[in-house]
C-alpha positions in Angstrom: 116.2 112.7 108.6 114.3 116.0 108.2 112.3 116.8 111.2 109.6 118.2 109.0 109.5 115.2 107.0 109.6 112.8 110.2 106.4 114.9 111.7 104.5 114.1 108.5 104.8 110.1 109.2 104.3 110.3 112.1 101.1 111.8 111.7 100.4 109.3 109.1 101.1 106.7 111.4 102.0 102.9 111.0 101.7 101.3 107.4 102.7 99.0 104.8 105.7 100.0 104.6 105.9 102.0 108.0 106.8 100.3 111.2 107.2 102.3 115.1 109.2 100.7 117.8 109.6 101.5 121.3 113.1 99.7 121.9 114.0 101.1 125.0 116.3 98.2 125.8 117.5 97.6 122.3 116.3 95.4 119.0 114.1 92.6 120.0 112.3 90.1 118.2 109.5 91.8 117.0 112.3 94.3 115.0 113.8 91.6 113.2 110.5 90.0 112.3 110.1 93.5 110.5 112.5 93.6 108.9 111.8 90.1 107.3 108.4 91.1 106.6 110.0 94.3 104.6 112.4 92.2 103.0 110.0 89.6 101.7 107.4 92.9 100.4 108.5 96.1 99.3 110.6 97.1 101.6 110.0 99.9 103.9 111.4 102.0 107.0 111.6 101.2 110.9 111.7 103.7 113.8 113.2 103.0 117.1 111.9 105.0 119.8 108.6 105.8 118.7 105.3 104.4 120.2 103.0 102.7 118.4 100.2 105.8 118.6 103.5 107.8 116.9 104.7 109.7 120.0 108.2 109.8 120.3 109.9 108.5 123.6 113.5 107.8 121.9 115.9 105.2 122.6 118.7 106.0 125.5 121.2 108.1 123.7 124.3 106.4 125.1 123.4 103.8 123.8 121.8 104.2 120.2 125.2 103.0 119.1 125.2 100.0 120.8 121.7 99.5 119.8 123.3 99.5 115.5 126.2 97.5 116.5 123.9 94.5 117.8 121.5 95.1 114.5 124.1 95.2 112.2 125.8 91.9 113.5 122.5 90.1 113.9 121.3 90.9 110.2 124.3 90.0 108.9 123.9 86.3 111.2 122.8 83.6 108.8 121.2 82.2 111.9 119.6 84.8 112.4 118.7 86.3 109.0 119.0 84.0 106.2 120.3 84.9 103.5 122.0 87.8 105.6 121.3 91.8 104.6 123.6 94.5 104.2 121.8 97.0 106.5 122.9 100.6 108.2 120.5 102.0 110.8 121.0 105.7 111.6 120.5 108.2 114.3 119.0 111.4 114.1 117.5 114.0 116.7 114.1 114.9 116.8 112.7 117.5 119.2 115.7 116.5 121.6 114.7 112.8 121.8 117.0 110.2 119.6 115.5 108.2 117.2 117.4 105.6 114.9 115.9 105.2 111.5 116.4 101.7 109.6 116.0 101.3 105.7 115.1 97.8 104.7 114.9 97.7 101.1 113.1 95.4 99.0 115.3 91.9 98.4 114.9 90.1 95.2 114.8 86.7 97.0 112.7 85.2 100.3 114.1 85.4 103.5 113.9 84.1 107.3 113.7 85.4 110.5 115.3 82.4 113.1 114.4 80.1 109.8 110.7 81.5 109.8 109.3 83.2 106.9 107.3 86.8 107.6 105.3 88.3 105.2 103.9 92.3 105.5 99.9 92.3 105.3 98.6 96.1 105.9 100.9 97.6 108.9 101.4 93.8 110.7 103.9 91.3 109.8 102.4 87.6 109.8 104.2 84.2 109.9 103.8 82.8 106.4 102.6 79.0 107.2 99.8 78.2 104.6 101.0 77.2 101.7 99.6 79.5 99.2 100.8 82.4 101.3 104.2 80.6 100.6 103.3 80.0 97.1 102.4 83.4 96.3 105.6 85.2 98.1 108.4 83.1 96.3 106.3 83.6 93.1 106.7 87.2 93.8 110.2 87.2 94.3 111.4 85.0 91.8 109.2 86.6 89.3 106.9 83.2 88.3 104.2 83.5 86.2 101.4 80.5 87.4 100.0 80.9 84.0 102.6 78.8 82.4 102.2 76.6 84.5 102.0 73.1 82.3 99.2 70.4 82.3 99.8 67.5 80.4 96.8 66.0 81.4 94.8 68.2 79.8 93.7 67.0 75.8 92.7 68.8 72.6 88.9 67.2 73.6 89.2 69.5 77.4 89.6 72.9 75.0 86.5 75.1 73.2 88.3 74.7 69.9 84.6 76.0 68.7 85.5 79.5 69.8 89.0 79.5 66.9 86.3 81.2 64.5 85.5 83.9 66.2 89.2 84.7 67.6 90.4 84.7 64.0 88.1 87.2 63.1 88.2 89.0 66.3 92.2 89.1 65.7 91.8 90.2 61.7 89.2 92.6 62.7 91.8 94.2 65.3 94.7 94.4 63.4 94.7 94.3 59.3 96.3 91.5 57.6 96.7 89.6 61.3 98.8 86.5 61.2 96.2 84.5 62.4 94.2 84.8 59.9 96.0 81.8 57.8 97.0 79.7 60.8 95.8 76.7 61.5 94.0 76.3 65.4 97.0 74.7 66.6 99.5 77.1 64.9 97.6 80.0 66.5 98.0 78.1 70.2 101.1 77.6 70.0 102.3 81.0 68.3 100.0 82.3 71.1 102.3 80.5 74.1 99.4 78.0 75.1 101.4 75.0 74.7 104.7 74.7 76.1 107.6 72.8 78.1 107.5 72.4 81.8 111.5 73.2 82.8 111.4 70.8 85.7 109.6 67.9 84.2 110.7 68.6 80.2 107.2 67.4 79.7 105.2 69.3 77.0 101.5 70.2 77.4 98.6 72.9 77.4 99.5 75.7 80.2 96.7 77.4 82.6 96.6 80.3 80.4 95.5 77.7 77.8 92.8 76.3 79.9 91.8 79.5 81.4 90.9 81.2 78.0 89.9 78.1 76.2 88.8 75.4 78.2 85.8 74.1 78.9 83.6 75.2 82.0 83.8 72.0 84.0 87.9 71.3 82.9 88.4 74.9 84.6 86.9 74.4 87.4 89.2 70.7 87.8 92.4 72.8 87.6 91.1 75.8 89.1 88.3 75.6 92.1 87.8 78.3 93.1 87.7 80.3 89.7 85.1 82.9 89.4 83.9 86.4 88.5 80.8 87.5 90.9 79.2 90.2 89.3 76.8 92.4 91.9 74.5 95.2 91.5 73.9 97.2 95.1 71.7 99.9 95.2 68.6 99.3 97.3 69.6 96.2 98.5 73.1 97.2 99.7 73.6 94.6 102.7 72.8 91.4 99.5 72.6 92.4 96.0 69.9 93.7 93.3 71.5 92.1 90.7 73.8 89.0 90.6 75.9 86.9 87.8 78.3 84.5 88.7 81.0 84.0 85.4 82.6 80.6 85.6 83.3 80.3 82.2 86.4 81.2 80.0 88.1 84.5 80.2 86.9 85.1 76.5 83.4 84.9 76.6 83.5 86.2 80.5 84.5 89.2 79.3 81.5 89.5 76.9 79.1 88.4 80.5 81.0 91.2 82.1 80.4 93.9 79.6 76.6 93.1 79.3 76.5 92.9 83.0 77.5 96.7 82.9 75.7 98.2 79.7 72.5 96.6 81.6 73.3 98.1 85.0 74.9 101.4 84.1 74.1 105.1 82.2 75.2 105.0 78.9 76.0 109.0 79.1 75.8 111.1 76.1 79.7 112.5 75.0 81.4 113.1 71.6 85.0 112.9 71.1 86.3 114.1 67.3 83.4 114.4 66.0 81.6 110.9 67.2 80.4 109.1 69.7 82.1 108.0 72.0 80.6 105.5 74.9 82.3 106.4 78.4 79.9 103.4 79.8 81.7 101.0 78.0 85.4 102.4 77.9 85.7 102.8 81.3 83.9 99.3 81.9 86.0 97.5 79.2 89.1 98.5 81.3 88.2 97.5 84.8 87.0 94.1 83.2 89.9 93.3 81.0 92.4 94.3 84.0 90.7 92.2 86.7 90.2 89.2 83.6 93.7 89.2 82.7 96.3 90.7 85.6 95.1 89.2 88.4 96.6 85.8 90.3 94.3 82.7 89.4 96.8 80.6 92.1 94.8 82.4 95.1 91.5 81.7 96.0 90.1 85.3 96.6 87.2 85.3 94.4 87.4 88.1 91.9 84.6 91.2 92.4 82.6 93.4 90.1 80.3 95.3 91.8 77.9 98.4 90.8 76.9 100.8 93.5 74.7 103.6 93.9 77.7 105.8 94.1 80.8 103.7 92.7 81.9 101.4 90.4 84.6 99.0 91.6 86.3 95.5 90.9 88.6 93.6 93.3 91.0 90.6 92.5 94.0 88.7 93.8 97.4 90.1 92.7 100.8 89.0 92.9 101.7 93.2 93.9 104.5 95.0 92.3 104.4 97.8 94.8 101.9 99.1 97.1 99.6 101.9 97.1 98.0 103.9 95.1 98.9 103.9 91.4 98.4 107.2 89.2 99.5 108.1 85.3 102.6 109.6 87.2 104.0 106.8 89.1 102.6 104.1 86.3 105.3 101.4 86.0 103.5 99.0 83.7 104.3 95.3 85.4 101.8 92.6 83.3 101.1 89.9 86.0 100.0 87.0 83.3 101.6 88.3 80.0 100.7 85.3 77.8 96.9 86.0 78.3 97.8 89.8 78.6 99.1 89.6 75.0 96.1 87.2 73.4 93.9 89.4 74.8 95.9 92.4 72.9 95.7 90.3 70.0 91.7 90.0 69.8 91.1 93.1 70.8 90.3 93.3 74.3 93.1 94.8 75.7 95.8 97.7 74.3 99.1 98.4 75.3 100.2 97.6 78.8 99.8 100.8 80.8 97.1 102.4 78.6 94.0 100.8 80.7 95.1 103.4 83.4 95.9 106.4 81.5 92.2 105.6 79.9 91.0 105.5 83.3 91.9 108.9 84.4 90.8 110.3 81.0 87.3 109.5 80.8 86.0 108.9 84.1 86.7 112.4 85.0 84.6 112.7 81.5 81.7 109.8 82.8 81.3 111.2 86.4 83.5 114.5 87.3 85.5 113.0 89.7 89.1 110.5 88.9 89.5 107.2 89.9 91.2 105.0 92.4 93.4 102.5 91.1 94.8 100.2 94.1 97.8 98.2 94.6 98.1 95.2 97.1 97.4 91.3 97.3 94.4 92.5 96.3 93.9 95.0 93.5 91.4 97.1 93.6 89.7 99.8 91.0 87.3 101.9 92.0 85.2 104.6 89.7 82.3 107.0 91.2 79.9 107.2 89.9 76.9 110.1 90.3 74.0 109.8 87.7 73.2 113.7 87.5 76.9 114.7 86.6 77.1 115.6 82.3 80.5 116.6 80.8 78.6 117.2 77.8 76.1 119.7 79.6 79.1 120.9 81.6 78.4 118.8 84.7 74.8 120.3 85.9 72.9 123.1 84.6 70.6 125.4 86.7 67.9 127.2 86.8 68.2 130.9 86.6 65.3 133.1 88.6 64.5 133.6 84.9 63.7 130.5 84.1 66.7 130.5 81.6 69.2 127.6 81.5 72.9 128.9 82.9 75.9 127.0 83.0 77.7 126.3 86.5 81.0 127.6 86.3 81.9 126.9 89.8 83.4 123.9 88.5 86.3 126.6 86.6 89.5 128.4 88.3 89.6 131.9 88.3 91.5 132.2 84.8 88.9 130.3 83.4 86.3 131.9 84.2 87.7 135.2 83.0 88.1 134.1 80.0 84.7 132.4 79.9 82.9 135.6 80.5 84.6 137.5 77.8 84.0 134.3 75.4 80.5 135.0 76.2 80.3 138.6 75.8 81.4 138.3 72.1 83.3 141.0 72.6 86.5 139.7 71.4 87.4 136.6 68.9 91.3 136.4 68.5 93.1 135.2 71.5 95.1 138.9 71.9 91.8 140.1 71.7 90.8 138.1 75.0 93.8 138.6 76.7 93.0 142.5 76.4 89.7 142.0 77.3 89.9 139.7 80.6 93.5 140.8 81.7 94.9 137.1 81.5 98.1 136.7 79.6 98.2 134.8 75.7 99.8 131.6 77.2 97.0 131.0 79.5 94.3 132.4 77.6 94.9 129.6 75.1 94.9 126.9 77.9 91.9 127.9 79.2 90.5 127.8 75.9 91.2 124.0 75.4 90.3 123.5 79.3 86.8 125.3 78.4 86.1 122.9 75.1 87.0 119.9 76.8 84.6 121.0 79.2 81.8 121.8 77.0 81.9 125.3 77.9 82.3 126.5 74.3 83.1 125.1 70.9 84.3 127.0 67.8 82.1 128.4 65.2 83.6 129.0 61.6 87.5 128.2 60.4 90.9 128.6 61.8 91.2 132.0 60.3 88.0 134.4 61.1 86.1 131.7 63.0 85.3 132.6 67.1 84.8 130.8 69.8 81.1 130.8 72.0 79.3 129.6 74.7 78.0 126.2 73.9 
């Protein structure tokens, strides 16, 4: 272990996926129930000797060896660990003090600790008793889906066939020459995955994904109680709510609820994008909605959140997590919790390809309010967006007031490149991007970034063609 990279955790301090022990006498109970918790999650990493404020008091070195033996033997104990790990703590030196680092990696199966299961919520491990707790962990592990989840009770009479109309059209509108457009209601269910087999019972029937996007309010709330979206505005009222809609109803026409919520709540902020408009309002809403509507676990009873305040935008739902943390364009593994309703939803329109809601994300709401988004991972998801009502991409975030009286851009927003180049732009004294290179002392290369930096910033736009055309100061 690299000292520098041990100081940096232990500044961090104790997390998902981070776990301190004193273990001055060896391994005790608490280290195994860890290590079950890390199993059951993502995995993580345990350090012996360290105190749970992250100073280091070590374990005895005489006897760090002794302390791996006795791990090593009891993970690989069925009665102890079941089923048993293949796990290989190590020793390393930190500021003269010993510490012995152990890896528990992520299993594909559940496991228990002295025939007890532990799951890892924040930095704690807990007992997992309640039966959705339970639910929700093997489901994780053996990669479950609840949406397909069969209901043979459920009839053609419990379903909105009604709506078939509009999803045909929805579906030829999205994609030319669609399928569905010569299918029959029940061809497009079925070709859709809304009716299958249950494997245990071999019985066939209408699955939740059916009922959820099709059935009727009061048949959703039989299979599913504690369904809901609650919608919130908070911005004078912050401790209640401004604003309130509570969506019961199917995921197709809660989605429509959802978007009105937010083009009644939120700017609609002027911005063009190849030569149109383009609203960021309803992008940016149209992904937080479709991703809590359609990825998040409808097994759990933690009651899905949209919620507009004065200075962010955020939704929460429960998820069956793939990871934990923070999830960027960069680390993006695209994992579709509830694929059958992720792929009708691609089908109408509502959603595009898996992964592309995130990437959208980062695009425009640097575009809608200067600053990126948060996008969450954990049992419960979370997506936030700031918001700030005076920011403009198209005026190039704010404009001031010169002692004039004259309208100047605020190029405190630009790196030091950029600006070079912006003041020669504006000078007019060159046109060609040698020209500015000469002129502002910054090489070709990243003249001609800054150039598409500066126009997607509104700074300038072109004027004439390719060929004897300039650039200027917007």
């Amino acid at each position: 272990m690299d000292a520098k990279a041990f100081k940096i955790i232990l500044k961090k301090g104790e997390t998902a996926s981070v776990e301190f022990k004193r273990c001055r006498e060896g391994a005790k109970d608490d280290t195994y129930e860890t290590i079950c918790s890390f199993l059951n999650r993502f995995g993580g990493d345990i350090y012996l000797g360290v105190e749970d404020d992250g100073s280091v008091s070590g374990v005895p070195p005489d006897a760090a060896q002794n302390f791996i033996e006795n791990i090593i033997s009891m993970v690989s104990n069925p009665e102890v660990i079941s089923p048993t790990v293949h796990i290989q703590p190590e020793p390393f030196e930190y500021e003269g003090k010993t510490i012995i680092h152990i890896h528990v990696p992520s299993s594909s199966e559940p496991h228990t600790y002295k025939r007890v299961y532990y799951d890892r919520i924040g930095s704690s491990d807990i007992r997992a008793k309640s039966t959705g707790v339970m639910a929700l962990m093997f489901m994780r592990k053996l990669k479950i889906h609840s949406e397909e989840t069969v209901y043979p009770s459920i009839k053609d009479e419990d379903l909105r066939f009604d709506l078939f109309p509009k999803i045909r059209q929805m579906a030829v509108n999205n994609r030319q020459g669609h399928p569905w457009k010569y299918m029959t209601d029940k061809e497009i269910i079925k070709s859709a995955g809304l009716y299958s087999k249950d494997p245990e019972t071999k019985q066939w029937g209408y699955n939740l994904a059916a009922v959820l996007l099709l059935g009727k309010d009061q048949v959703i709330k039989s299979i599913r109680s504690t369904y809901c979206t609650d919608a919130l505005l908070r911005k004078v009222n912050v401790d209640r709510y401004d604003d309130r809609l509570i969506v019961e109803t199917n995921l197709i026409e809660s989605y429509e609820l959802l978007m009105g919520f937010a083009e009644k709540h939120l700017l609609d902020k002027f911005y063009i994008e190849d030569d149109a408009r383009l609203s960021l309002r309803n992008v940016i809403a149209r992904e937080m909605i479709v991703n809590t509507l359609m990825h998040r676990e409808f097994l759990s009873s933690y009651r899905a959140k949209f919620v507009i305040e004065k200075d962010r935008l955020y939704t929460e739902n429960a998820n069956i997590a793939a990871g934990s943390g923070e999830i960027t364009p960069d680390n993006l593994e695209p994992d579709s919790k509830n694929p059958i309703i992720a792929a009708f939803f691609s089908n109408i329109g509502y959603a595009d390809e898996l992964g592309s809601g995130t990437r959208n994300l980062y695009r425009y709401v640097k575009r809608y309010s200067g600053k990126e988004p948060q996008l969450i991972e954990g049992d419960v998801f979370m997506t936030v967006v700031p918001l700030d009502d005076n920011y403009s991409f198209d005026m190039n975030t704010r404009y001031q007031k010169t002692a004039e009286g004259q309208i100047a851009a605020d190029t405190s927003n630009l790196t030091e490149v950029e600006s070079k180049v912006y003041s020669v732009i504006c000078e007019g004294v060159a046109t060609k991007h040698v020209e500015i290179s000469v002129a502002s002392g910054v090489p070709e290369r990243s003249v001609r970034r800054s150039i598409v930096s500066l126009m997607e910033k509104g700074m300038i736009i072109r004027v004439g063609g390719d060929r004897y055309g300039k650039w200027v100061k917007k």
